[in-house]
C-alpha positions, 0 to 999 in steps of 0.5 A, a space after each residue: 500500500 502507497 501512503 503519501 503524508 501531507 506533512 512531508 516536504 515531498 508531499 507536493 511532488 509524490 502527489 504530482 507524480 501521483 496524479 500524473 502516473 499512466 493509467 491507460 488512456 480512455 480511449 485504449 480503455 473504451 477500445 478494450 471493453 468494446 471487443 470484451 462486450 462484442 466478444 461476451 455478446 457473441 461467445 456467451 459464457 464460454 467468452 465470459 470464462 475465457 475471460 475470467 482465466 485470461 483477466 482473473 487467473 479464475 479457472 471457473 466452469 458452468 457448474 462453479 461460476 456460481 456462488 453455492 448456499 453454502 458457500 454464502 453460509 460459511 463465508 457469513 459464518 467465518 465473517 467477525 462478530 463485531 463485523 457482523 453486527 456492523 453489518 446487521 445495524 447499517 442493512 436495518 438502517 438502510 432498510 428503513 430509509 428506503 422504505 420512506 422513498 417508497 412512492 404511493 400509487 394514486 388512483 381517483 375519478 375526477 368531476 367528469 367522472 374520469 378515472 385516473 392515477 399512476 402505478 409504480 411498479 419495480 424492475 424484474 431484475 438488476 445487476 450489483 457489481 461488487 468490487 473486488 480488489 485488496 479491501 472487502 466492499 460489503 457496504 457496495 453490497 447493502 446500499 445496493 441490493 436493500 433499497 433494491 430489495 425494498 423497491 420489490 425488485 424480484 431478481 438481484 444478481 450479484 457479481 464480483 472477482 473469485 477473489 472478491 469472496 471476502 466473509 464481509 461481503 458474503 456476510 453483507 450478501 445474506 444481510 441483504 438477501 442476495 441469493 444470486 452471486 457470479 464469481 466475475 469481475 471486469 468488463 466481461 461480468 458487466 457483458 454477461 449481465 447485459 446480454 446473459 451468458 449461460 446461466 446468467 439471466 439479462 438484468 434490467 439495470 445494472 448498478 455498483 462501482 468499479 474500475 475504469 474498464 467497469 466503468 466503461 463496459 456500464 457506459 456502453 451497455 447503458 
């Protein structure tokens, strides 16, 4: 981990050297998730996995791409006590919120005795991308998936890095209510809730935080 210490007499320089360090351009970025999207779009999941090996060193299949019951349960279970009661307290909170953002339908017969109103309805499904890098997100996971949850959406598909399974995340998961969970990160896990890959339903929206290529493959398919 890079620590710059704003009290240092190099601080001014590191930051700048910082800011100015390559990241790949936005156009070699945009370049690059075009030929992922195209590639999930028209390979499905066989492109997804492929790559999950090439980009995430994940060797997955069909049968474990997906997150079991019980590897939810035992992540859950090997998360900390006072983990877990941070999580239970901010989902109950959160949960509670939302609810208050729920809109009313309205319906009424006006003078001339036309009826008239509106109806909300949630979407059928979306998509929560979880980053997966060297911390846990499990707040990603709750501010996502509850106001989802409490909307009535009937479907909420998670998708994060095999090595993104961290017990406060999964823990965050079932908090939330989340069943549905896909070990893939990257443009690519972006594609396969788009389009769908194999087992991997489309998704109406999708929804969660990532890095510039996330970023990019979420512009496109939106």
């Amino acid at each position: 981990m890079r620590r710059l210490n704003v009290s240092d007499s190099s601080f001014d320089a590191e930051f700048k050297a910082f800011l100015d360090a390559p990241r790949g351009s936005p156009a070699d970025v945009d370049a690059a998730v075009a030929g992922i999207l195209d590639g999930v779009r028209t390979g499905g999941l066989d492109a997804v996995l492929d790559y999950a090996r090439r980009f995430d060193g994940a060797d997955l299949t069909a049968q474990t791409v997906r997150v079991t019951e019980a590897e939810i349960e035992a992540g859950a279970a090997a998360c900390e006590p006072e983990v877990l009661a941070a999580i239970d307290f901010a989902a109950q909170r959160i949960r509670t919120y939302h609810a208050r953002q729920r809109p009313a339908d309205q319906q009424w017969t006006d003078e001339a005795g036309v009826e008239l109103g509106w109806r909300w309805t949630p979407l059928e499904a979306v998509g929560v991308y979880v980053p997966g890098g060297r911390a846990a997100y499990p707040s990603t996971v709750l501010m996502n998936a509850i106001p989802a949850q409490v909307a009535g959406v009937d479907r909420i598909a998670m998708v994060t890095p095999a090595g993104g399974l961290k017990p406060a995340v999964l823990a965050a998961a079932k908090a939330a209510g989340v069943t549905e969970i896909w070990k893939l990160g990257g443009a690519h896990a972006v594609a396969a809730l788009a389009y769908g890959a194999g087992p991997i339903a489309q998704v109406d929206k999708i929804v969660g935080p990532g890095n510039a290529y996330v970023t990019a493959a979420k512009r496109r398919v939106y």
